[in-house]
C-alpha positions as CSV (number, residue, x, y, z in Angstrom):
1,X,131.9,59.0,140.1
2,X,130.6,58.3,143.7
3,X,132.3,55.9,146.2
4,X,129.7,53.1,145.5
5,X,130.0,53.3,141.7
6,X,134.0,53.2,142.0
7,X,133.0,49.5,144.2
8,X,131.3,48.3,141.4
9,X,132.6,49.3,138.8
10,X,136.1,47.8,140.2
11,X,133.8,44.9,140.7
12,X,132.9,44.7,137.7
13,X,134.1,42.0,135.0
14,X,136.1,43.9,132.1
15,X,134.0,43.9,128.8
16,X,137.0,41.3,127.9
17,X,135.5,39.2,130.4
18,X,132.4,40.2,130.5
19,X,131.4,39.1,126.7
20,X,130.4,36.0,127.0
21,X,127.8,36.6,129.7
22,X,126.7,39.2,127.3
23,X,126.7,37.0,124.6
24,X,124.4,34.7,126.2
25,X,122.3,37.5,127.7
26,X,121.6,38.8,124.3
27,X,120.8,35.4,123.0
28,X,117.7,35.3,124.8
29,X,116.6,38.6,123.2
30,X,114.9,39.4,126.1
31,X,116.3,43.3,127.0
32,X,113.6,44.9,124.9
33,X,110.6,42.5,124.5
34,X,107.2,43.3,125.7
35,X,106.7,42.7,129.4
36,X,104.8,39.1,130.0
37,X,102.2,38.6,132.7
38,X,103.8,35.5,133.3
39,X,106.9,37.6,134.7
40,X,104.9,39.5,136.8
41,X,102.8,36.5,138.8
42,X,106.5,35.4,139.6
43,X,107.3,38.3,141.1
44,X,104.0,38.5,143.1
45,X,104.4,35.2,144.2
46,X,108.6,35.8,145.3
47,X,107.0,38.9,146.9
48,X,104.5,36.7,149.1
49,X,106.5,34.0,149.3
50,X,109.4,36.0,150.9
51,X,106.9,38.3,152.9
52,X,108.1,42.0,151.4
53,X,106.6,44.5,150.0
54,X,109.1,44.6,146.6
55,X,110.3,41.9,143.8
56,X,112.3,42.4,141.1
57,X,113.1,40.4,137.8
58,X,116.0,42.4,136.0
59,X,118.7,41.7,133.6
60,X,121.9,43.2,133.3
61,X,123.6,43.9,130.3
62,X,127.3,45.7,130.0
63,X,126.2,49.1,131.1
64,X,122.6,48.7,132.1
65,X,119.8,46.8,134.5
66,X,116.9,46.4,132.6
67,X,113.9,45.6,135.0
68,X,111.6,42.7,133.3
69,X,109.1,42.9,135.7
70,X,108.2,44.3,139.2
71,X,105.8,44.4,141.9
72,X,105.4,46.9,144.7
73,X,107.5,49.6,142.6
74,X,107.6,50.7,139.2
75,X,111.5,50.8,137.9
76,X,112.6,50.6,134.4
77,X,116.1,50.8,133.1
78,X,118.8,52.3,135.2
79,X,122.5,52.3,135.3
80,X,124.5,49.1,135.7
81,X,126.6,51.1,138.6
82,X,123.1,52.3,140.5
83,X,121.9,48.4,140.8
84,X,122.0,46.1,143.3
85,X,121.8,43.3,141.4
86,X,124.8,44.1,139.3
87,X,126.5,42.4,141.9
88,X,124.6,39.1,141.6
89,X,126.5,38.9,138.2
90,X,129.7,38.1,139.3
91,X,129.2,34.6,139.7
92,X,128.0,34.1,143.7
93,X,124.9,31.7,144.2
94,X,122.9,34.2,145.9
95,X,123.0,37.5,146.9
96,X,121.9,39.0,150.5
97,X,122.5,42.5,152.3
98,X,120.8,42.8,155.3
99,X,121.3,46.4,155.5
100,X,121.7,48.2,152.3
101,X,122.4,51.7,154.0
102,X,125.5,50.1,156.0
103,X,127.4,48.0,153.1
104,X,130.1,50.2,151.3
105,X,128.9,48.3,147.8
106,X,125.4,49.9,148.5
107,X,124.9,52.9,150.9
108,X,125.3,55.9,148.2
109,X,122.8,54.2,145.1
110,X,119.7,55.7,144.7
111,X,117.5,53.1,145.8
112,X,119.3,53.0,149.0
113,X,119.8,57.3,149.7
114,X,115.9,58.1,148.3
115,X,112.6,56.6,148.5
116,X,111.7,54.6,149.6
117,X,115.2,53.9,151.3
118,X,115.7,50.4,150.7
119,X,117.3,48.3,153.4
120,X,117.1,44.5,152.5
121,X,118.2,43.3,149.2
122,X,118.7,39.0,148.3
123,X,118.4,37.8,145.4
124,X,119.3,34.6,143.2
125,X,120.8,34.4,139.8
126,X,119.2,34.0,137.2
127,X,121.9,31.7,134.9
128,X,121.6,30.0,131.9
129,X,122.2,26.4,130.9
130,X,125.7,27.1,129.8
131,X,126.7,28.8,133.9
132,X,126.2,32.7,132.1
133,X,124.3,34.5,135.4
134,X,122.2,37.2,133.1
135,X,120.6,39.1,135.6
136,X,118.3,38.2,139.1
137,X,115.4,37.6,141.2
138,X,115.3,39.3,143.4
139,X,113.3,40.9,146.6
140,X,113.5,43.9,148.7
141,X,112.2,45.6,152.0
142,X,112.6,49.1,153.8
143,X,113.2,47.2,156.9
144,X,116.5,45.4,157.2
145,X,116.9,42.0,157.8
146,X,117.1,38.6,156.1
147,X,115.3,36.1,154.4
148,X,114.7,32.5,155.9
149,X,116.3,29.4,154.7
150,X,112.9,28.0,153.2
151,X,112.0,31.6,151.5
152,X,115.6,31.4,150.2
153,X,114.6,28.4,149.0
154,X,111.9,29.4,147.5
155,X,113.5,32.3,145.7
156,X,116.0,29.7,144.0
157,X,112.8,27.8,142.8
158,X,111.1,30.8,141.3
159,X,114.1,31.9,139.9
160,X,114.6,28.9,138.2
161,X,110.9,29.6,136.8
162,X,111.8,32.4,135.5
163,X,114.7,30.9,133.3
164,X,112.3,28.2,132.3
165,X,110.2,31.2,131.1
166,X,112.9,32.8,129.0
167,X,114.0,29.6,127.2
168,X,110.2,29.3,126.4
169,X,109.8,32.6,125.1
170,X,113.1,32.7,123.3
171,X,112.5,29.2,121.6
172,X,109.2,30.8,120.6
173,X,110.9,33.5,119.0
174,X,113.5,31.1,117.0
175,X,110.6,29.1,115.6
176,X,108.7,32.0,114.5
177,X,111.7,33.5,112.8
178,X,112.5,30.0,111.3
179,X,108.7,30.0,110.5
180,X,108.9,33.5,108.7
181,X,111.9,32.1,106.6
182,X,110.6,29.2,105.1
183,X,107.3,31.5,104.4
184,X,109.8,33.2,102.7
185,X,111.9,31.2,100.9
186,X,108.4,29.1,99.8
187,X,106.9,32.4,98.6
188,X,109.8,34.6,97.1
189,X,111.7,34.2,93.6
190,X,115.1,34.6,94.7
191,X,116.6,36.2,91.8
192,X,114.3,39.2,91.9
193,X,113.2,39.2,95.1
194,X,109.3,39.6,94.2
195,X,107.0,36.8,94.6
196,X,107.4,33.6,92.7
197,X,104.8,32.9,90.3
198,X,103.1,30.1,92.9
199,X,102.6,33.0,95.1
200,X,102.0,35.8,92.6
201,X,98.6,33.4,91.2
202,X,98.0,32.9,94.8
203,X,97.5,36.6,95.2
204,X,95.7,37.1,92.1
205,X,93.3,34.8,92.8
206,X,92.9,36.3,96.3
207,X,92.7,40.0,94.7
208,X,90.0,38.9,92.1
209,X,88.0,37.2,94.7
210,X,88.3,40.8,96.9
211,X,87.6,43.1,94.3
212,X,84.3,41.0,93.3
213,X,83.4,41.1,96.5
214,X,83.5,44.6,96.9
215,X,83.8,46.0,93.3
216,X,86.6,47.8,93.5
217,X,88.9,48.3,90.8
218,X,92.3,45.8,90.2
219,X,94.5,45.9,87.7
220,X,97.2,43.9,86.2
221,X,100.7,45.2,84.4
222,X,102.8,42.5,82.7
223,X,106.3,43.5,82.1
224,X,109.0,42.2,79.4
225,X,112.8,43.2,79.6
226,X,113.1,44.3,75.9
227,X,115.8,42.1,73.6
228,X,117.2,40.4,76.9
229,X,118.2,37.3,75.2
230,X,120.6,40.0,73.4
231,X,122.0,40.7,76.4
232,X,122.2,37.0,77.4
233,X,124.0,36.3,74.5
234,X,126.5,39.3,74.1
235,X,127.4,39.9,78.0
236,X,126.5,36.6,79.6
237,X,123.9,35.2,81.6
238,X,125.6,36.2,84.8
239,X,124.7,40.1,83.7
240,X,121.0,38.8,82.6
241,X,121.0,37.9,86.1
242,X,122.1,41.2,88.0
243,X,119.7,42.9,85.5
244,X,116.7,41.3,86.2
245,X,117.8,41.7,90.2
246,X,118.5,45.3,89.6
247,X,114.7,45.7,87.8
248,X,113.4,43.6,90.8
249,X,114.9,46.3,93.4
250,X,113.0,49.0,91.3
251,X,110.0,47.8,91.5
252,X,109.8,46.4,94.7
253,X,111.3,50.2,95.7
254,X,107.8,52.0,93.5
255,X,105.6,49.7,94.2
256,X,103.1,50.3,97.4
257,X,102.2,48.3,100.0
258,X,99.1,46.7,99.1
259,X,100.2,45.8,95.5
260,X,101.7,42.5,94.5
261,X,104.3,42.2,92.2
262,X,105.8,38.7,91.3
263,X,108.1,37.2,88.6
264,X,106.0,35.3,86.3
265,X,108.4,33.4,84.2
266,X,111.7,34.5,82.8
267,X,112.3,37.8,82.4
268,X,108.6,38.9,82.2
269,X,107.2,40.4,85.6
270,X,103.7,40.9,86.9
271,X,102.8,43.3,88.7
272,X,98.6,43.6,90.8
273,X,97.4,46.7,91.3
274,X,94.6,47.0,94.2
275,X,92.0,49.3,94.0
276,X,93.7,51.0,90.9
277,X,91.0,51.9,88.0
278,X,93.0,51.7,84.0
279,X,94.3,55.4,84.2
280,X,96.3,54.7,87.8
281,X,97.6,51.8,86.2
282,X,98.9,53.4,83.1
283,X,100.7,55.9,85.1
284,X,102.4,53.5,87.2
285,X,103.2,51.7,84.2
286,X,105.0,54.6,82.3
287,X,106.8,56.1,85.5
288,X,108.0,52.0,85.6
289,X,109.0,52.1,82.4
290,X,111.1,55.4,82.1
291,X,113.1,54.6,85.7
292,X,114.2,50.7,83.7
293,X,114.9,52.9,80.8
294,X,117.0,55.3,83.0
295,X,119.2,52.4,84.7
296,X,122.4,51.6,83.7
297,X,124.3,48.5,84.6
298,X,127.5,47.7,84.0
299,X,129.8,45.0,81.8
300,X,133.5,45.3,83.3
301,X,134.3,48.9,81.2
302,X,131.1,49.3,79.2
303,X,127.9,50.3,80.5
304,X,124.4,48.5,79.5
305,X,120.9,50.3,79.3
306,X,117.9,47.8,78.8
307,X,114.4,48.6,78.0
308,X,111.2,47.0,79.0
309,X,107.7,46.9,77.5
310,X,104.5,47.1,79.6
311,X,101.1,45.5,79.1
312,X,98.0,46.9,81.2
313,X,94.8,45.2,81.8
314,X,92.0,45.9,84.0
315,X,88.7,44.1,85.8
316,X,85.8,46.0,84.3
317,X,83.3,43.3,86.1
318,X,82.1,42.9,82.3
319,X,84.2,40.7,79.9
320,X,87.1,40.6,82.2
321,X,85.7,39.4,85.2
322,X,88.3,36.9,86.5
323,X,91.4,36.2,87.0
324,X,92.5,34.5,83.4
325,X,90.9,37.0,81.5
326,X,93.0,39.5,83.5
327,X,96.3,38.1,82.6
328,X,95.3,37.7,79.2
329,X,94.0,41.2,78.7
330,X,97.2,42.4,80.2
331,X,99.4,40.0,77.7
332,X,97.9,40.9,74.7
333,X,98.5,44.6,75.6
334,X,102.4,43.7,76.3
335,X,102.2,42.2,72.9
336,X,100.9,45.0,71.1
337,X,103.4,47.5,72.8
338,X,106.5,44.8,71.7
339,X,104.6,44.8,68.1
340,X,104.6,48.9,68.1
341,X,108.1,49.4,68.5
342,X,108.8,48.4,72.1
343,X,109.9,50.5,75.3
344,X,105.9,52.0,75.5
345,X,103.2,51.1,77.8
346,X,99.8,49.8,75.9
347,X,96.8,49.0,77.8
């Protein structure tokens, strides 16, 4: 360890210390998002505003600075110990060395021994509404010297931007996530995790209207847990339940991407088929049935195997030609395979 990292590191807050500027840090979820253009016309402007060539915005997390955006150089994640503005952390206002190469802190980091030899360094915190300072503005030179009182001024003014900026784009982020929830909770049966049956016809419709559009082949499959009120009835409802969850993780785990498969009511599933012609379907539908067949789940000591029976139905753009007569094809084939014994695939 050089001389300079042994200054900051015994600088340094301990993690013990240190976590809840981290915690705040990471609440912003800012250390690996996509650069914004915003960031960079803030540091252009600290740049011109403060008449040097470099500006920097950069967070600092426990064991690295994390450069958000820059102008004048190109730096991107480097070392807590080999940054500047790890000192801007510890809790000062602001942050000026007029001559890098001559300050014990400073004179062996990289930035200071190798091009392009930096020699002027201020900066000002950037710190969140709760006092936390999470990383800096700042602005550099090769010439040594110091910033005015009105450019210092300035650089507290843009910094404050940039926080402004951060709570924007992590408020942004919070409502999208919240967003994405409720999408979720509005669209997914929460027993199975497959779509409820409001979403599952809201698919279907949209599939039909596609593969009309474009004739390509859909297909439906309609799947029954075989004798589940039996299992209801002997076990308990709270097995029924981990059953039809367990089911639920197997398909969602064999289905593809562009297929849709939903709880329609009950214990009976659906599942749509894109751009699957009759034969694709009835393969998917046997491989589907033998992996429910081969589950086991468990009642305290005993062990419980279900069965399922499988319906297939396909568009032909003929008689079955919407999205009714699609269900209905792919019902009356679940019917027949519960009539012929069960545990089969008809369609």
């Amino acid at each position: 360890m050089s001389a300079a990292e042994k200054i900051i590191t015994t600088l340094y807050p301990g993690q013990s210390d240190d976590h809840k500027r981290l915690a705040a840090l990471h609440r912003y979820g800012a250390l690996d998002a996509p650069a914004s253009e915003d960031f960079t016309f803030l540091t252009e402007l600290a740049a011109k505003a403060c008449d040097v060539p470099y500006a920097f915005i950069t967070l600092v997390d426990g064991e690295r600075a994390v450069v958000k955006s820059c102008t004048g150089l190109a730096l991107g994640s480097m070392p807590r110990s080999q940054c500047y503005c790890s000192l801007a952390v510890l809790g000062e206002a602001a942050t000026e060395i007029g001559d890098l190469g001559r300050d014990a802190r400073t004179a062996g980091m990289p930035l200071t021994v190798a091009a392009p030899f930096m020699r002027m360094y201020s900066s000002v915190p950037l710190t969140t509404r709760d006092g936390f300072a999470i990383g800096t503005l700042c602005v550099m030179d090769t010439k040594p010297g110091c910033l005015s009182t009105s450019q210092r001024d300035m650089l507290r003014k843009l910094a404050r931007q940039v926080m402004a900026l951060f709570e924007l784009h992590a408020s942004e982020r919070a409502l999208k996530a919240s967003k994405d929830e409720l999408e979720t909770l509005a669209t997914t049966d929460e027993l199975t995790g497959l779509h409820n049956r409001r979403s599952l016809m809201s698919r279907l419709r949209f599939e039909v209207a596609r593969t009309r559009r474009f004739r390509t082949p859909l297909s439906a499959v309609m799947v029954d847990v075989d004798h589940f009120k039996n299992v209801n009835d002997e076990f308990g409802h709270q097995l029924g339940d981990e059953v039809l969850a367990a089911i639920g993780r197997l398909v969602r785990e064999n289905v593809r991407v562009i297929d849709v498969a939903g709880r329609y009511g009950g214990e009976e599933l659906c599942i749509l088929l894109p751009n699957t012609p009759p034969e694709g379907a009835r393969k998917f539908a046997e491989t589907l049935r033998s992996r429910i067949e081969a589950q086991v789940h468990g009642a305290g000591a005993r062990t419980v195997a279900v069965t399922a029976s499988l319906g297939v139905g396909s568009f032909n753009h003929m008689d079955i030609d919407d999205a009714e007569m699609l269900l209905k094809q792919a019902d009356a084939a679940l019917f027949r395979a519960k009539a012929r014994g069960r545990n089969r695939v008809e369609g």
